[in-house]
VEXTI-219553 format. One line per 10 residues: number of its first residue (from 1); their letters; for each residue x, y, z of C-alpha. Coordinates in steps of 0.2 Angstrom, whole numbers. Example, Ala and Ser with C-alpha at 12.3 -4.5 7.8 and 13.67 -1.06 7.14 Angstrom:
BEGIN
1	as	62/-22/39; 68/-5/36 $
END
This chain:
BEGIN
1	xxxxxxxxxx	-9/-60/283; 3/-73/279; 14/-70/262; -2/-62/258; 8/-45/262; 24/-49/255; 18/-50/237; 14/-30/232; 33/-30/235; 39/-43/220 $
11	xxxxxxxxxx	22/-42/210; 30/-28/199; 40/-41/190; 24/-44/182; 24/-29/174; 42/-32/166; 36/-38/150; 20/-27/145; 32/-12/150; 46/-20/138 $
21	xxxxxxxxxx	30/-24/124; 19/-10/126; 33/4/116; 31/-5/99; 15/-16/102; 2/-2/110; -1/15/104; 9/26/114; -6/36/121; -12/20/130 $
31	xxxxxxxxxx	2/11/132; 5/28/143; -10/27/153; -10/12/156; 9/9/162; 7/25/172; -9/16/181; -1/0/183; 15/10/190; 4/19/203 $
41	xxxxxxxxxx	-7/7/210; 8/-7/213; 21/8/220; 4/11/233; 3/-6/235; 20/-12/241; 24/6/254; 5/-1/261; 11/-16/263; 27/-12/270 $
51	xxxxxxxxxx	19/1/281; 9/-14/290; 24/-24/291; 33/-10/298; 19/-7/313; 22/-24/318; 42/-21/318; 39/-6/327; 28/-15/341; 42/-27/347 $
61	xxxxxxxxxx	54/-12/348; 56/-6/370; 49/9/372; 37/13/357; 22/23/361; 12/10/353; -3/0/363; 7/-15/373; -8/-28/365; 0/-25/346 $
71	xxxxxxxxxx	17/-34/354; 5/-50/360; 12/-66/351; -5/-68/340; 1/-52/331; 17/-57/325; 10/-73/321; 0/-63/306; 18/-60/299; 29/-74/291 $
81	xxxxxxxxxx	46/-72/301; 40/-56/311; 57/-51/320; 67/-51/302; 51/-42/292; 46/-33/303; 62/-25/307; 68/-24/290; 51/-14/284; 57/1/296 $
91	xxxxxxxxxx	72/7/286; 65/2/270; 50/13/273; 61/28/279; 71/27/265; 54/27/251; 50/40/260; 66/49/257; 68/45/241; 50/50/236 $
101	xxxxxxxxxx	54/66/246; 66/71/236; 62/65/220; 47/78/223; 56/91/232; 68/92/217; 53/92/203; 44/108/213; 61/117/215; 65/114/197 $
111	xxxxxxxxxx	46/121/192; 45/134/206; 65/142/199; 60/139/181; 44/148/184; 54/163/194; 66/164/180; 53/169/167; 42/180/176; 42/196/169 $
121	xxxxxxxxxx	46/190/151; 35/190/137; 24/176/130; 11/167/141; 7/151/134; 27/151/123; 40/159/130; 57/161/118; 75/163/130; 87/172/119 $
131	xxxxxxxxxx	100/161/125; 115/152/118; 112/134/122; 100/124/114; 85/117/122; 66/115/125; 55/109/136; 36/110/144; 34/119/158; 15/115/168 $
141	xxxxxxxxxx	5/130/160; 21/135/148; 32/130/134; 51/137/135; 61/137/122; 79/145/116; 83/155/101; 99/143/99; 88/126/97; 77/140/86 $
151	xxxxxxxxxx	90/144/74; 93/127/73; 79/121/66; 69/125/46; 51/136/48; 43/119/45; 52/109/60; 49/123/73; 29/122/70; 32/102/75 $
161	xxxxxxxxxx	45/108/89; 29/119/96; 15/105/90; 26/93/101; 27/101/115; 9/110/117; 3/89/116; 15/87/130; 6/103/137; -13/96/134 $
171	xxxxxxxxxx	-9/79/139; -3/84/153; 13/73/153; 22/81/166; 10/73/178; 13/55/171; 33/56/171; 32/64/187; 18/48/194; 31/34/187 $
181	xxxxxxxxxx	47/43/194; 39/42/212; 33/25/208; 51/20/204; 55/28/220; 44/17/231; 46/2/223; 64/-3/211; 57/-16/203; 45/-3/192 $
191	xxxxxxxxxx	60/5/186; 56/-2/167; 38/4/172; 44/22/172; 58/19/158; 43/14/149; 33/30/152; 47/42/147; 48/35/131; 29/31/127 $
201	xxxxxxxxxx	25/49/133; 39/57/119; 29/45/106; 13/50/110; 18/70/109; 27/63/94; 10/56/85; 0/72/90; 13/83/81; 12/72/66 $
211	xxxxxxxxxx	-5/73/66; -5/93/70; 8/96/54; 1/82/44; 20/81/40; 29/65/49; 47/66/39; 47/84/45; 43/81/64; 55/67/62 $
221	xxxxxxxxxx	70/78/57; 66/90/72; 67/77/84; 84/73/76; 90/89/74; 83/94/91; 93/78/100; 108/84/91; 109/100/98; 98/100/114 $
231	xxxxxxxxxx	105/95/132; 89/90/137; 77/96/149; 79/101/170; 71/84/178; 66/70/173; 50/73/176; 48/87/164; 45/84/145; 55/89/130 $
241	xxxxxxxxxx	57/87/112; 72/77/113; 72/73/133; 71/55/132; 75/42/119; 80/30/111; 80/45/96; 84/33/82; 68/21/86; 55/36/88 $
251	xxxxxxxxxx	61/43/72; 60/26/64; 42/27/70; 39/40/64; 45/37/47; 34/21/46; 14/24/47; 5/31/61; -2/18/74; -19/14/74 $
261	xxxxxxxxxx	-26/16/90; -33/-2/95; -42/-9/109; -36/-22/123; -24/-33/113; -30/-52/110; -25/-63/124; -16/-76/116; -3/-66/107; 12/-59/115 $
271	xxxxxxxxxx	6/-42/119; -9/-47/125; -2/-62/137; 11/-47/141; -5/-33/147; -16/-49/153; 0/-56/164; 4/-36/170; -15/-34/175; -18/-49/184 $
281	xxxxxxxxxx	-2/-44/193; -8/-27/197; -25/-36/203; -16/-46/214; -8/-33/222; -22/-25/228; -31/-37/235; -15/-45/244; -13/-28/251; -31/-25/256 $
291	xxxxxxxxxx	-31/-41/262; -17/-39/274; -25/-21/280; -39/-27/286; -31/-45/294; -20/-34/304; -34/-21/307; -44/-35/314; -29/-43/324; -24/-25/331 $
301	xxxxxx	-42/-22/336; -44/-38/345; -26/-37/352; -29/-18/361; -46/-8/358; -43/4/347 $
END
């Protein structure tokens, strides 16, 4: 395997500038997609890899119920500094597993309370809280929304408040945060990957309620209005009006002209260098991993039948 199976873990740094670029220099829709595609396959990537790091690791240890053949000398060979890696991988995969478990734990518990808080109360598809504090957010099948962010806003800035939150709703966006926070989880160095998500995610329910309302100073004020008065929305991985920012540069988007939906950026200008140098990143990562899967499969099978 050589280094081969240490790369997944810093190849996300590659990423780092597309996720920095693609808010302003890709529409949001695709900059979405993309980042959150990028995010998955690296975060599989490096636990992969850590995973065969961590068999080795686990093979030198007394008493493992693993075959005695996966100890042999020609297996640690495969693995750059063997004792050190392939010690180190055990904690580290524990603790993504954790971290990943809980990150997921806490996004169904939010959902499964939410869910049982408004059964029984009118409204399928919208469902309006008479409650005192302000906020609304997109529920998977449901939007939820109080009467004190209501009050708060003109006739005109609720149709964008419900136009935003039914794109969150169609696109399905919940599903995106909630891929990128895992991602973050597995691997730290996609942390801007998800940061990236959160906000591309708000821009593209932002275009589609422009477009819905065919008024973008008005969905601009909601926004405002909405982060003025809204505490947000229960987890990070569910999506809101005014759940994630920076505000100020989605209502000066908004303000400007729509973004025209383009296709793979030129290579030789800084976006494109920026998703060139993020793909070929994301490229290599898969086939170190693979790579390293199968040379250690191949070694293991030769070391003990199994």
């Amino acid at each position: 395997m050589g280094v081969f199976v240490f790369l997944p873990l810093v190849l996300p740094l590659t990423a780092w500038p597309v996720a920095r670029l693609a808010e302003g220099r890709l529409h949001p829709r695709a900059a979405t997609r993309l980042l959150t595609a990028m995010a998955v396959v690296m975060a599989g990537c490096s636990t992969l890899c850590l995973a065969l790091l961590m068999v080795v690791g686990t093979a030198q240890l007394p008493g493992n119920p693993l075959p005695d053949g996966w100890s042999d000398p020609e297996v640690r060979a495969a693995v750059p500094h063997d004792e050190i890696a392939g010690r180190a991988a055990i904690p580290a995969l524990a603790a993504v597993a954790a971290l990943c478990g809980r990150a997921l734990h806490r996004h169904r518990r939010v959902i499964r309370l939410a869910r049982r808080a408004l059964t029984g109360l009118p409204g399928r598809a919208v469902c309006v809280l008479p409650d005192s504090t302000p906020y609304a957010y997109a529920l998977p099948g449901r939007i939820v929304v109080s009467t004190a962010l209501l009050d708060g806003l003109a006739p005109g800035e609720r149709r964008a408040l419900f136009a935003h939150e039914r794109a969150h709703l169609a696109a399905r966006h919940h599903r995106h945060l909630l891929a990128v926070h895992l991602a973050a989880r597995a691997n730290p160095f996609l942390r801007p990957l998800r940061t990236a998500v959160r906000y591309t995610a708000e821009r593209w329910a932002d275009e589609e309620a422009a477009g819905s309302v065919a008024d973008r100073p008005t969905v601009a004020r909601a926004i405002g209005k909405a982060a003025l008065l809204s505490r947000g929305t229960p987890a990070p991985t569910v999506a809101g009006l005014a759940a994630t920012g920076p505000v100020p540069r989605r209502v000066a988007a908004l303000l400007g002209p729509a973004p025209v939906a383009r296709g793979w950026p030129a290579a030789f200008t800084t976006a494109g260098l920026a998703v060139w140098g993020a793909a070929a990143g994301t490229l290599v990562s898969a086939m170190s991993s693979a790579n390293s899967a199968v040379t250690l499969f191949l070694i293991l099978r030769a070391a003990a039948p199994l």
